[in-house]
C-alpha positions as CSV (number, residue, x, y, z in Angstrom):
1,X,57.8,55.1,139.6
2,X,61.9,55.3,139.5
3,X,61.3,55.3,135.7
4,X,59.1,58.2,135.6
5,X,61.2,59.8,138.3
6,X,64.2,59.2,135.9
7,X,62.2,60.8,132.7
8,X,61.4,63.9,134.4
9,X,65.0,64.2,135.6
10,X,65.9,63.7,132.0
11,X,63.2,66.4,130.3
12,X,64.2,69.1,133.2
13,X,68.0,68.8,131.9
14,X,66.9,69.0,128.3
15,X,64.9,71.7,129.0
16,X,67.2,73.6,131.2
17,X,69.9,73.1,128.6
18,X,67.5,74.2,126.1
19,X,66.8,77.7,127.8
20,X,70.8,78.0,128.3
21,X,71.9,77.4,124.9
22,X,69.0,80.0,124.2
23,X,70.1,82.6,126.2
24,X,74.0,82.2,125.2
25,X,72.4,82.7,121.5
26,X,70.7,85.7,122.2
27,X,73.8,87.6,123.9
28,X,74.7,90.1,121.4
29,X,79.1,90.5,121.1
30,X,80.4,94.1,122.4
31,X,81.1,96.4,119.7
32,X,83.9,99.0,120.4
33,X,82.2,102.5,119.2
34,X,84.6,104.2,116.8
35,X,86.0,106.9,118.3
36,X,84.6,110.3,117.4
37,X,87.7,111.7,117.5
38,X,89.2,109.7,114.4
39,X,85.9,110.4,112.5
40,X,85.7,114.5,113.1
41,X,89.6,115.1,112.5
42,X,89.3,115.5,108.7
43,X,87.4,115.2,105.5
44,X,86.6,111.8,104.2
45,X,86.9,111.7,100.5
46,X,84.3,108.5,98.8
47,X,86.4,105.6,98.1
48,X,83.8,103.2,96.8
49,X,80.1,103.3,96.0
50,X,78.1,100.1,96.1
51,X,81.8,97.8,95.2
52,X,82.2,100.4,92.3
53,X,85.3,102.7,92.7
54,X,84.1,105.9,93.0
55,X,86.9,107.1,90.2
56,X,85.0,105.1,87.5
57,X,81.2,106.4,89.1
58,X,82.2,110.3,89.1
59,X,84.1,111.4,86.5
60,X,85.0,114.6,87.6
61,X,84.7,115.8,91.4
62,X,84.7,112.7,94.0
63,X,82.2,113.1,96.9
64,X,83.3,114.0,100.5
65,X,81.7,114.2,103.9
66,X,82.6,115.5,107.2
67,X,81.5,115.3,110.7
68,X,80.9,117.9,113.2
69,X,79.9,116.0,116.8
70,X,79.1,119.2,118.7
71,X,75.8,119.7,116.2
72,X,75.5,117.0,114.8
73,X,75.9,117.5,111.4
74,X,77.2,115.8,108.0
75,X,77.8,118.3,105.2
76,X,79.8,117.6,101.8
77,X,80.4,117.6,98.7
78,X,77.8,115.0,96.7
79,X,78.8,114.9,93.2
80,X,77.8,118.7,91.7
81,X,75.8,120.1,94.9
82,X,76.7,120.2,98.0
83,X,74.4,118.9,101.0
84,X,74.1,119.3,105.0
85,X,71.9,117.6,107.2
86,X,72.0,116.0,111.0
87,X,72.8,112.4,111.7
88,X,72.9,110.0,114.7
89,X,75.3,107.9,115.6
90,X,75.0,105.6,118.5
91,X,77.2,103.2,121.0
92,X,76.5,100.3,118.5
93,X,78.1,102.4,115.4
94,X,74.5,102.4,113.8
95,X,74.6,105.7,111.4
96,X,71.7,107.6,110.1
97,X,71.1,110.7,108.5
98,X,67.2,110.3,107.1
99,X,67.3,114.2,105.9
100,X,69.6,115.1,103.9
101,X,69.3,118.6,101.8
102,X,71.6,120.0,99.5
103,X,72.2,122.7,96.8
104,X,70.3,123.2,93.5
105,X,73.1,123.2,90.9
106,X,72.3,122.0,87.3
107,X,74.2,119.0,86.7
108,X,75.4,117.2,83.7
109,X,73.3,114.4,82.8
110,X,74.4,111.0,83.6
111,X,75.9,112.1,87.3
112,X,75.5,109.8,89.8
113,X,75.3,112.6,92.6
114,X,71.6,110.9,93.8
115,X,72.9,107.5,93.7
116,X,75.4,108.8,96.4
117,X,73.0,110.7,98.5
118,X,70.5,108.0,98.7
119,X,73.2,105.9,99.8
120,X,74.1,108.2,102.5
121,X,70.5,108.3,103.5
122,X,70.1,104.9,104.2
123,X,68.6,104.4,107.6
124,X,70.6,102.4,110.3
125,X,73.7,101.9,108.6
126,X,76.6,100.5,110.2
127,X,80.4,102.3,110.3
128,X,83.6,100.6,111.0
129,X,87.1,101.7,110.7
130,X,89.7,99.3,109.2
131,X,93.3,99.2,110.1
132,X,94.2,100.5,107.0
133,X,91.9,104.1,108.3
134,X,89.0,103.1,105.2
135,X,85.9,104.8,106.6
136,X,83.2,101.6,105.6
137,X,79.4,101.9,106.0
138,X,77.5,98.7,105.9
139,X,73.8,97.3,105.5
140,X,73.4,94.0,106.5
141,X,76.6,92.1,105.0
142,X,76.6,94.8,101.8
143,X,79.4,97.2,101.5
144,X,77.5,100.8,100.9
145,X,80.4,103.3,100.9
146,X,83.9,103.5,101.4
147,X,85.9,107.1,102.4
148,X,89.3,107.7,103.1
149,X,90.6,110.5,104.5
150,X,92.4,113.1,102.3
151,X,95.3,113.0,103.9
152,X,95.3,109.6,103.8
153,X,94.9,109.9,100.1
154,X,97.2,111.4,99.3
155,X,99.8,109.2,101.4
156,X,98.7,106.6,99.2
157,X,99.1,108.4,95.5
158,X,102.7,108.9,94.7
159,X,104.0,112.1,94.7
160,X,104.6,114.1,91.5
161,X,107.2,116.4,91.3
162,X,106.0,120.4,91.2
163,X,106.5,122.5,88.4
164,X,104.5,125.3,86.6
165,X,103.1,122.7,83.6
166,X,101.6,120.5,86.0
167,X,99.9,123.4,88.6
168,X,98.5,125.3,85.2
169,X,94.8,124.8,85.4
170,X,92.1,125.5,87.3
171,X,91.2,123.8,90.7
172,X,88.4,123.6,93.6
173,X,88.7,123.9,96.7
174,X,87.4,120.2,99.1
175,X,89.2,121.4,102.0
176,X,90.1,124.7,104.6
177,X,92.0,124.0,107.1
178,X,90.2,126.0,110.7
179,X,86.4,125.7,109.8
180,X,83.8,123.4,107.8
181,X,84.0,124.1,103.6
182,X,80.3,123.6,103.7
183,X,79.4,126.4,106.5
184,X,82.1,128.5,105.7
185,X,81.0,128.4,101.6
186,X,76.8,128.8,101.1
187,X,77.1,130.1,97.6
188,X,79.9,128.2,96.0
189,X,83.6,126.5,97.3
190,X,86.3,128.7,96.0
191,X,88.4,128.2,92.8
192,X,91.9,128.5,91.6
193,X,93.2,129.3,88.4
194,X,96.7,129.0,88.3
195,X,98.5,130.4,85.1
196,X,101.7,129.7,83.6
197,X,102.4,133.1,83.1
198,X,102.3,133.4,87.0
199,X,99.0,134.4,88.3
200,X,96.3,133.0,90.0
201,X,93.0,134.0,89.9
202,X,89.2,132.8,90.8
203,X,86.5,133.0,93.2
204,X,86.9,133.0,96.6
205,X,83.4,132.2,97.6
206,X,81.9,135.5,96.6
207,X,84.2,137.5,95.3
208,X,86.6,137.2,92.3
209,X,89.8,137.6,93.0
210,X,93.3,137.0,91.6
211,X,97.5,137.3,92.5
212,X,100.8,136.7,91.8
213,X,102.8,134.0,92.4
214,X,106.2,132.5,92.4
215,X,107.2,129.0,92.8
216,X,110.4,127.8,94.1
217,X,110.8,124.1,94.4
218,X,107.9,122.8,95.8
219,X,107.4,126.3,97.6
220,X,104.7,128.5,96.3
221,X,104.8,132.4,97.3
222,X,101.6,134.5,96.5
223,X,101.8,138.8,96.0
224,X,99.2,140.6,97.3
225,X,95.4,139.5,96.8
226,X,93.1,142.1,94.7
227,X,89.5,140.7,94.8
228,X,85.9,142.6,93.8
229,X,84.1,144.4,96.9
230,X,80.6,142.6,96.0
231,X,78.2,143.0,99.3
232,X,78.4,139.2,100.3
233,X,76.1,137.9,103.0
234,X,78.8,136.5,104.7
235,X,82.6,137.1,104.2
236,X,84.1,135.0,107.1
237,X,85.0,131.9,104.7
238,X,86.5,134.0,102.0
239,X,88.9,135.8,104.7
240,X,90.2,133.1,105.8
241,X,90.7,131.5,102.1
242,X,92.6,134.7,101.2
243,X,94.4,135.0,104.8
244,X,96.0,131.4,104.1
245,X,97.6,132.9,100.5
246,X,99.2,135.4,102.9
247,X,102.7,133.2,103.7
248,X,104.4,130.6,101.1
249,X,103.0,127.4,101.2
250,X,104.4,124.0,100.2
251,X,102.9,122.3,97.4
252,X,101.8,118.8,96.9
253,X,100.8,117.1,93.8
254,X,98.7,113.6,93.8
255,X,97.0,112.4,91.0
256,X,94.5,115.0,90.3
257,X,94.8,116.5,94.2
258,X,96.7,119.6,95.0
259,X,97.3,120.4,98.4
260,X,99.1,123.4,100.3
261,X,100.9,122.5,103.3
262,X,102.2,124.9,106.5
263,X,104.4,123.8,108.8
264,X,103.6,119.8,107.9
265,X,99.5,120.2,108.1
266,X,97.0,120.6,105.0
267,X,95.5,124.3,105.3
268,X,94.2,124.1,101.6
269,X,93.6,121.2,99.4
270,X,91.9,121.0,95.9
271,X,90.9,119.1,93.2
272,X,91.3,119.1,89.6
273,X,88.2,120.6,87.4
274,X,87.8,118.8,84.2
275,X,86.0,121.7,82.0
């Protein structure tokens, strides 16, 4: 009798140990959300696509996203179109943005702009933010993307010094400082051509448009902008694109980024267009 007593004593213990050790298995650890905050501030520029560095995948314009919290939505530059669409993202940093549209351009064969939008689409990716500010979205333990943010970037490209030789060329906009590029730009993002004989010219969304300029130092000063009067459905992007050419801006060259700078912040950045 003590012997059985002493057996069940023993299989109770196992047992109750067995339902603990269980239980301690199945408590999932507490994942800090990133902070919306750091994620809306800015456009993220594609780092990496599936380990591959997105330099080496797109040979011309590198993909971007941005995030607006208040409705929800991720819009971008993909590759040769650009794309919109709503995404979730929860308490446990799970991302997903099933329905994803974008722009009908004709691209050049061999762009790997649908490699980067089904990537994007993946259903219940997870997003992290490393020390070092590299935007990382995971499925399972696989690496899917990688962003940076521009001006993180361009912090880590050294600086080239400014001068007419380097700045001659044409250039597309990725980011306006004061509103979404994507919103702002339905037809097309605007262009500058900048000329060594000291004009710039382009499209400014809808219009064509072109000035003067001078640059001193790093310091660039544009005359007064003359653009077409086409009847555009909607003019608010293109104002604010020509309003920012209205006061001399401070240039930055990195690699192929150019960015315009007032009073410290980015209000214009571009990159190079490789005809």
């Amino acid at each position: 009798m003590k012997c059985f007593s002493k057996s069940a004593t023993l299989l109770i213990a196992v047992l109750t140990l067995t339902i603990t050790m269980q239980n301690c298995s199945s408590v999932k650890p507490i994942v800090k959300p990133v902070e919306k905050a750091q994620l809306e501030n800015g456009t993220w520029v594609l780092k990496s696509l599936k380990g591959k560095d997105a330099k080496t995948v797109f040979t011309g314009k590198t993909p971007n996203l941005k995030f607006d919290f208040s409705n929800n939505l991720l819009s971008g530059f993909s590759g040769c179109n650009r794309y919109t669409g709503n995404f979730t993202l929860n308490e446990q940093n799970v991302f997903s943005a099933p329905n994803l549209v974008t722009t009908m351009m004709a691209c050049l064969p061999g762009n790997k702009e649908p490699l980067f939008v089904a990537a994007l689409s993946t259903p219940d990716l997870v997003v992290s933010l490393t020390k070092e500010k590299v935007l990382t979205f995971t499925e399972g333990k696989s690496v899917v993307l990688e962003f940076v943010k521009t001006d993180a970037l361009a912090a880590s490209v050294p600086a080239t010094i400014v001068n007419v030789e380097n700045l001659t060329g044409k250039w597309e906009l990725i980011s306006i400082a004061g509103g979404d590029l994507a919103a702002l730009f339905t037809n097309q993002a605007p262009t500058m051509e900048i000329s060594a004989e000291g004009r710039v010219f382009g499209n400014a969304g809808c219009n064509r448009y072109n000035a003067p300029y001078t640059l001193d130092g790093n310091t660039m000063t544009f005359g007064a902008v003359v653009a077409t009067k086409m009847a555009c459905p909607n003019l608010k992007g293109e104002e604010l694109f020509t309003s920012l050419l209205s006061a001399p801006l401070q240039t930055g060259l990195n690699g192929d980024r150019l960015a315009f700078y007032k009073d410290g912040n980015i209000v214009l950045e571009f990159t190079k267009v490789v005809e």
